[in-house]
Phi, psi and omega in degrees: 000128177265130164230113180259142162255129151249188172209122173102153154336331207271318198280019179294341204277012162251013191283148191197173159083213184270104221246147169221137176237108164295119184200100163272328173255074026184015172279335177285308165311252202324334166264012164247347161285310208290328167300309186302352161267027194029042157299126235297281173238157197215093189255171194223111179258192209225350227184081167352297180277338151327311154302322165289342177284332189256322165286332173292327169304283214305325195059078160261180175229129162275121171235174197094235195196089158266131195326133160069047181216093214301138170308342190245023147313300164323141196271298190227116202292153185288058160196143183261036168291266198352309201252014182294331206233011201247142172265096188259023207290338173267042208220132153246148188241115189237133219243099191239117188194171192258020178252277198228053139255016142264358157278351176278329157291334086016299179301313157353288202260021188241298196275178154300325179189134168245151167223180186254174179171126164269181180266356166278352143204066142320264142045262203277336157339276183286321153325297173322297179303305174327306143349296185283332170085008167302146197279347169231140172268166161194108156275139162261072175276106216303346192061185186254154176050025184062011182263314205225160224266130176255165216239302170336301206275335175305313223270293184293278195341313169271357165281331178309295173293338149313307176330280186290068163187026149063014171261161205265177218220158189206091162275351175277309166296354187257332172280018177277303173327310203263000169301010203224004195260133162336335192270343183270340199291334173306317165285346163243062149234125173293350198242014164261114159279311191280029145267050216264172179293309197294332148347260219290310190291348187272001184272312207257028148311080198283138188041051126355281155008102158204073180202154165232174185253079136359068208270137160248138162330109162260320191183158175344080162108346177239142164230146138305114188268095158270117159299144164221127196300144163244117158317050186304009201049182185296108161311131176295000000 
């Protein structure tokens, strides 16, 4: 098995094989609270207004966060504070931000099968692939705003890739670190409501999981999240 790291919107164009797209500050993580609060579907658009278009057909709710675009645009804000505790069993949910549900539309069109993945199920991440026996991996770390290298998401990509490749791994030293990375700072600002501190420990939730998200094509620029359970053994 070859395991590749890219990064960014831009190294999607190299991605092949079994794809995991990594956004950890905060779309990847907010679609494993939110399946995990049982929302009926849970779709990932490429677009904002695309996204207002499927939820309007749909009686959807629009969540996330896009640059210059006031949080209360939103149905539901880009943080999974929100949903650790919400009974979503009646919701679709369409899912808009400026990393990574469009790198999971994108991946789309590159990999053999893509899923999404946080440092809330690394486990089952790295089980799942195993599972499949693929001859290429390609981790994707999406970076902020999918452009410029975020330390969350390079940082999960290579605890991933240790994972399958048997080097050991420092999840305590590595979220000491990253509570201290620009990309984090949002969440120790009292004046981010839609950021709150509890974001970031729900980020940094290591196997929270033990399921992963799955993206299928629906149409043109949108997918479809299916969960599928992982055997992780016995947690320590």
């Amino acid at each position: 098995m070859i395991v590749n790291v890219v990064e960014c919107l831009g190294g999607m164009r190299r991605a092949k094989g079994l794809v995991v797209v990594i956004d950890v500050f905060r779309s990847s993580t907010v679609g494993y609270f939110a399946v995990n609060s049982g929302v009926r579907e849970y779709l990932m658009t490429d677009g904002l207004e695309l996204a207002r278009e499927i939820a309007a057909t749909q009686g959807g709710k629009v969540v996330g966060e896009q640059r210059g675009v006031p949080v209360t645009d939103f149905d539901y804000g880009n943080s999974p504070t929100l949903f650790e505790n919400m009974d979503l069993s009646s919701e679709t949910f369409v899912h808009s931000t400026n990393a990574g549900t469009r790198g999971v539309v994108a991946a789309c069109e590159k990999g053999d099968e893509v899923i999404i993945g946080s440092f809330v199920n690394t486990a089952a991440v790295v089980e799942y692939i195993r599972s499949r026996e693929p001859e290429v991996v390609t981790l994707v770390a999406m970076g902020t705003g999918g452009t410029m290298r975020a330390q969350e998401d390079m940082m999960c990509a290579m605890y991933i890739k240790n994972e399958l490749e048997d080097y050991p791994n420092s999840f305590k030293t590595l979220k000491s670190f990253l509570a201290g990375v620009d990309s984090a700072q949002k969440f120790f600002d009292d004046d981010r409501s839609d950021a709150p501190e509890s974001d970031f420990e729900l980020c940094m939730d290591l196997d929270r999981f033990d399921f992963v998200l799955k993206a299928e094509v629906v149409r043109e620029g949108c997918v479809r999240l299916q969960k599928i359970n992982v055997d992780c053994g016995e947690k320590a």
